[in-house]
C-alpha positions in Angstrom: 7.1 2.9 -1.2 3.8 3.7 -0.1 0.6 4.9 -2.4 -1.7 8.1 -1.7 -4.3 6.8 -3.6 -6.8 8.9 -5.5 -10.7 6.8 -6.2 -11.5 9.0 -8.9 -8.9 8.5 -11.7 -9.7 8.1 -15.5 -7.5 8.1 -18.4 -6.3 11.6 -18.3 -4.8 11.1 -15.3 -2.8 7.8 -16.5 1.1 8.0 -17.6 0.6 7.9 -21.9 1.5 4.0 -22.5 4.3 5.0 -25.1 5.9 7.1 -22.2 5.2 4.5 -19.8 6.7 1.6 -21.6 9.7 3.5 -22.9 10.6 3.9 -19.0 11.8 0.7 -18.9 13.0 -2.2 -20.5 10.3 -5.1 -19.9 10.5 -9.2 -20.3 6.8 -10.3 -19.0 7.0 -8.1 -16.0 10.6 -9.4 -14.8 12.0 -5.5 -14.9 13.8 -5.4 -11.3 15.1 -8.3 -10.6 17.3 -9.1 -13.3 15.1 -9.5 -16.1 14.5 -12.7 -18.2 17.7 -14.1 -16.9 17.3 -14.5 -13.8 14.6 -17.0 -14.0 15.5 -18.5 -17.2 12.2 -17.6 -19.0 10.8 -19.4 -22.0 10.7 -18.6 -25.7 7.0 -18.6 -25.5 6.8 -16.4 -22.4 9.7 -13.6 -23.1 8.4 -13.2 -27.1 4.9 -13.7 -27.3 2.5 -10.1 -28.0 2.6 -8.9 -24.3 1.2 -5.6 -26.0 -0.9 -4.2 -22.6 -4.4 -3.3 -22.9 -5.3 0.2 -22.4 -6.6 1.5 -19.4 -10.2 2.2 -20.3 -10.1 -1.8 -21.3 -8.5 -2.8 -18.2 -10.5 -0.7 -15.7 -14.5 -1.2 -17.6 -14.3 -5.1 -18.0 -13.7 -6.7 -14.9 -15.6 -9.9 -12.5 -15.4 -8.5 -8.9 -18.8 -9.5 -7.7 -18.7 -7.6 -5.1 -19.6 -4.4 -7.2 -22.3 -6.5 -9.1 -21.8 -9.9 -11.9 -22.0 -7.6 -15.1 -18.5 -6.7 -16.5 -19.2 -3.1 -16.2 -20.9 -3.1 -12.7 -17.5 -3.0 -10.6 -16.4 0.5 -12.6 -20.0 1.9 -11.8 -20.5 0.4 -8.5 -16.8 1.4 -7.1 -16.7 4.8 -6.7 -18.6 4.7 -3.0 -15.5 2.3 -1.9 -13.0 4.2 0.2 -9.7 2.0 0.0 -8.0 4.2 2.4 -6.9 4.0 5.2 -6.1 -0.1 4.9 -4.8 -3.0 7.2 -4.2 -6.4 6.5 -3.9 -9.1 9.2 -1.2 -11.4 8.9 -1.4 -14.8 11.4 -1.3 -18.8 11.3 2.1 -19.9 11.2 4.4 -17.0 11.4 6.6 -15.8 13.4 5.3 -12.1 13.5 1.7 -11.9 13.5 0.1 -8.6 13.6 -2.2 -5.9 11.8 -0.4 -3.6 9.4 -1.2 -1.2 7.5 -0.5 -0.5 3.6 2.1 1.4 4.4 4.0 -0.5 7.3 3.2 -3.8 4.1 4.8 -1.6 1.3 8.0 -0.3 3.5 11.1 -1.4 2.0 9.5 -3.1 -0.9 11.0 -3.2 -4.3 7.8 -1.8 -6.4 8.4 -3.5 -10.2 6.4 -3.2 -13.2 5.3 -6.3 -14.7 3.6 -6.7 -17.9 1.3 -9.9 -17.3 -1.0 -12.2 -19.5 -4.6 -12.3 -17.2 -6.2 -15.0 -18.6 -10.1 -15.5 -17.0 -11.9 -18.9 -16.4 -14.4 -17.6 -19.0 -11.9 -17.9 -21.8 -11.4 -13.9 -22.4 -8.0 -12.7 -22.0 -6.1 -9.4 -21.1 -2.3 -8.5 -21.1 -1.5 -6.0 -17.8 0.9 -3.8 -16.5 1.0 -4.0 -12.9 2.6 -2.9 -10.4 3.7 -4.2 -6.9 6.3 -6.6 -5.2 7.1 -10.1 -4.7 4.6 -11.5 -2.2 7.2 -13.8 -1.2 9.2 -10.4 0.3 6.0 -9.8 2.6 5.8 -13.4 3.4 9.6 -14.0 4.3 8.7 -10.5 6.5 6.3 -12.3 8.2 8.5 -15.3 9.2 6.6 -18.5 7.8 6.8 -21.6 10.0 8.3 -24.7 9.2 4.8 -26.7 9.2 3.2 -23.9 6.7 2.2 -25.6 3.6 -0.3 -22.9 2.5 -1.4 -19.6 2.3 -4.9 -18.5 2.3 -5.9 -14.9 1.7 -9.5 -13.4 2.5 -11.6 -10.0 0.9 -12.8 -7.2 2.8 -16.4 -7.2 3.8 -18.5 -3.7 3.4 -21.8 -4.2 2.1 -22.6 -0.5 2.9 -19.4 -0.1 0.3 -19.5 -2.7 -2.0 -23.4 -3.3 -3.1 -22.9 -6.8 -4.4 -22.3 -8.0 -0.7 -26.1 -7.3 -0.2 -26.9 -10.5 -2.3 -26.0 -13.9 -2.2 -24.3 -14.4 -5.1 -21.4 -16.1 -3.5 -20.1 -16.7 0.5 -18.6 -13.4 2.1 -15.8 -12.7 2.3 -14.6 -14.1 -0.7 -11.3 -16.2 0.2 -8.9 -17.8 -1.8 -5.3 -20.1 -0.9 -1.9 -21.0 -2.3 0.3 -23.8 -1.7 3.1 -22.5 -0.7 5.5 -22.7 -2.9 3.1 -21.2 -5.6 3.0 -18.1 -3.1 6.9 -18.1 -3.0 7.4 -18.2 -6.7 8.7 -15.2 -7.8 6.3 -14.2 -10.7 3.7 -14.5 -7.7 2.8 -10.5 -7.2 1.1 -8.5 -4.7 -0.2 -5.5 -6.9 -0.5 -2.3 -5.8 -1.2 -0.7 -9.2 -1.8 -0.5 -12.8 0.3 2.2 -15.4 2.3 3.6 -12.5 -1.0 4.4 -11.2 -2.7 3.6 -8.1 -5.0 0.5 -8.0 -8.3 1.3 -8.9 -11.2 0.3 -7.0 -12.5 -1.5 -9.7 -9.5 -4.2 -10.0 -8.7 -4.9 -6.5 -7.6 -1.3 -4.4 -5.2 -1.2 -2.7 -3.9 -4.7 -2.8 -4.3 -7.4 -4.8 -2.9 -11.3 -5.5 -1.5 -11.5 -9.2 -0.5 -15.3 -10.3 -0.6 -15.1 -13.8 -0.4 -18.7 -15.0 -3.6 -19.4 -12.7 -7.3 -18.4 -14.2 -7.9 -14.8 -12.7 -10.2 -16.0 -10.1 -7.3 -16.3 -8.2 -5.8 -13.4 -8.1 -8.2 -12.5 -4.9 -8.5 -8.7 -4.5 -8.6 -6.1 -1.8 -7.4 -8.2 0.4 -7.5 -7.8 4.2 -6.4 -11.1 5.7 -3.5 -13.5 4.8 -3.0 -16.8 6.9 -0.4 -19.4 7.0 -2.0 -22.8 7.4 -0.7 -26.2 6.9 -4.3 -27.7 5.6 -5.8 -27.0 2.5 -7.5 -23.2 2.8 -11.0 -22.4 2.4 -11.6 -21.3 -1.7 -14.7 -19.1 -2.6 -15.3 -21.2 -6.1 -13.8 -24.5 -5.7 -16.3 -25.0 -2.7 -19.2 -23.6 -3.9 -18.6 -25.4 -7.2 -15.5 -28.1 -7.3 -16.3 -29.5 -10.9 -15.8 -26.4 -12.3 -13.1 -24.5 -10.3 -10.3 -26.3 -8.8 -7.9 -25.6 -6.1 -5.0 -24.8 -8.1 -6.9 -24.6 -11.8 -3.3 -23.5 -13.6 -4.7 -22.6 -17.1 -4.6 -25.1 -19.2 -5.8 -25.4 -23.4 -5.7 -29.4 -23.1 -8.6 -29.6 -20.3 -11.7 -28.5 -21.2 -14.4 -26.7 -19.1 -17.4 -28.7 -17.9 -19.1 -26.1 -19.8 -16.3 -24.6 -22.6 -13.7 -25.4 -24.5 -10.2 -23.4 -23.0 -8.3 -24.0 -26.2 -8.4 -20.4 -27.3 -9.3 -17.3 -25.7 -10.6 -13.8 -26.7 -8.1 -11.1 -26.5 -10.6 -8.1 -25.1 -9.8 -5.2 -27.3 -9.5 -7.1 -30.1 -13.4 -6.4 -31.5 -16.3 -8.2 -31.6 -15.0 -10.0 -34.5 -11.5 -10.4 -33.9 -10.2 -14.4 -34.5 -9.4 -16.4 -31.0 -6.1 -16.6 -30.0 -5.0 -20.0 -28.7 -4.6 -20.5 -24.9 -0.8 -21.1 -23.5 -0.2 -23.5 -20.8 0.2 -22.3 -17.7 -0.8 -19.1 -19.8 2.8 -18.8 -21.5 4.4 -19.4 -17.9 5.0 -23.2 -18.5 8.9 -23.2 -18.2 9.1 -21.2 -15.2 6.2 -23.1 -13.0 5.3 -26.6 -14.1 8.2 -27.9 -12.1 6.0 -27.3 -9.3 3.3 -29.7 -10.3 5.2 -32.8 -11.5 3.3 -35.7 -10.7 -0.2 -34.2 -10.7 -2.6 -35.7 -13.2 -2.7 -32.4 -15.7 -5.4 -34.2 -17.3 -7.4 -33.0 -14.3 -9.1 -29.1 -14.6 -7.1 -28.8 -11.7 
């Protein structure tokens, strides 16, 4: 399933949430592939309010600095961004490298909708339905080698495009990485859209990382490069600032940021006065991925 995308979309153009929702039966984004069952999902993340935010919320407050640091400069800085045609580069330690495009990515692929928690570094919160397939499908497409141990993924680059690339704000591209069996898991998305709608330029277009019990930093966006690498990759934030941003930095209420609690969270939507909601682990995913960090010191802000 491939998108025609369209940069110019607002919320007339979006599928009603009631109709959308009433589509199809959803269990925290699991809808195709057996729901809740099938990966023996926890109290806490099959009943908790996964009510989505509307799109006007979803598409006006977003961190892609690329577009600018405010929360509303990536929806008035996107609309000179053409994401269309696109490519990605697949390479490292696969058996098919190459340079596809979003079509030859997307052929064949089983496109779900997933209802996500997004939960953000800053301690603000969203709940979004997404769009897109398992990026383990693309990967096992790809071929991984047997000495892959993770992947890394890298932004596109066009300052003429995207205005915050003219300042230094951070390292371009921005890159990111995933052990890989964090990249395997099968809540581990790459999205392609939001409401049955194309992504917008705004949140990640055309193609975007989703791993939802991991602080929204790294859920890298428009991305253009994914590698296979057995060493550690290359991570915008934890190298510009390790204290603060960690290579895997799974959400978690008990470890506190250097420079805020992450106990609780604001739900955006909620009102300027609405009370905190406390923070999940693994952002209400604990059942399904802490398996894969037994032995790590949680007490890290890892």
């Amino acid at each position: 399933m491939a998108y025609k995308f369209k940069t110019d979309l607002t919320a007339a153009d979006v599928t009603p949430p009631a109709a959308f929702f009433n589509r199809r039966a959803f269990m925290v984004g699991l809808a195709g592939i057996g729901g809740a069952s099938a990966l023996g999902l926890s109290a806490d993340a099959a009943e908790g309010d996964l009510t989505p935010n509307t799109w006007e919320e979803i598409t006006t407050y977003n961190n892609f600095y690329e577009f600018g640091t405010g929360k509303s400069d990536p929806s008035e800085n996107a609309g000179a961004f053409n994401p269309a045609p696109w490519s990605i580069e697949i390479d490292g330690l696969v058996d098919n490298p190459g340079t596809f495009s979003l079509d030859q990515i997307t052929e064949g692929m089983t496109i779900e909708e997933r209802i996500y928690r997004f939960r953000c570094v800053e301690a603000w919160s969203m709940v979004v339905p997404w769009n897109g397939f398992m990026l383990s499908e693309l990967l096992n497409k790809a071929g991984v080698q047997s000495g892959a141990k993770y992947v890394a993924f890298e932004t596109v680059v066009r300052p003429e495009e995207m205005l915050g690339q003219n300042r230094a704000t951070l390292e371009w591209p921005y890159r990111e990485g995933l052990r890989l069996d964090e990249a395997m898991h099968p809540l581990t998305l790459m999205a392609t859209g939001i409401y049955g709608k194309p992504m917008p330029n705004q949140n990640g277009a055309p193609i975007r990382l989703v791993v939802p019990w991991k602080y929204g930093f790294k859920s890298i966006k428009s991305i253009v490069k994914i590698t296979l690498t057995e060493e550690e990759p290359y991570a915008t934030w934890n190298k510009i600032n390790p204290r603060e941003y960690g290579f895997y930095s799974n959400v978690n209420p008990e470890v506190t940021h250097p420079r805020w609690s992450q106990a609780s969270e604001r739900l955006i939507g909620g009102g300027l006065f609405a009370k905190r909601q406390d923070t999940l682990k693994f952002n209400g995913y604990e059942k399904e991925v802490a398996g894969m960090y037994e032995g790590m010191d949680l007490s890290k802000f890892f």
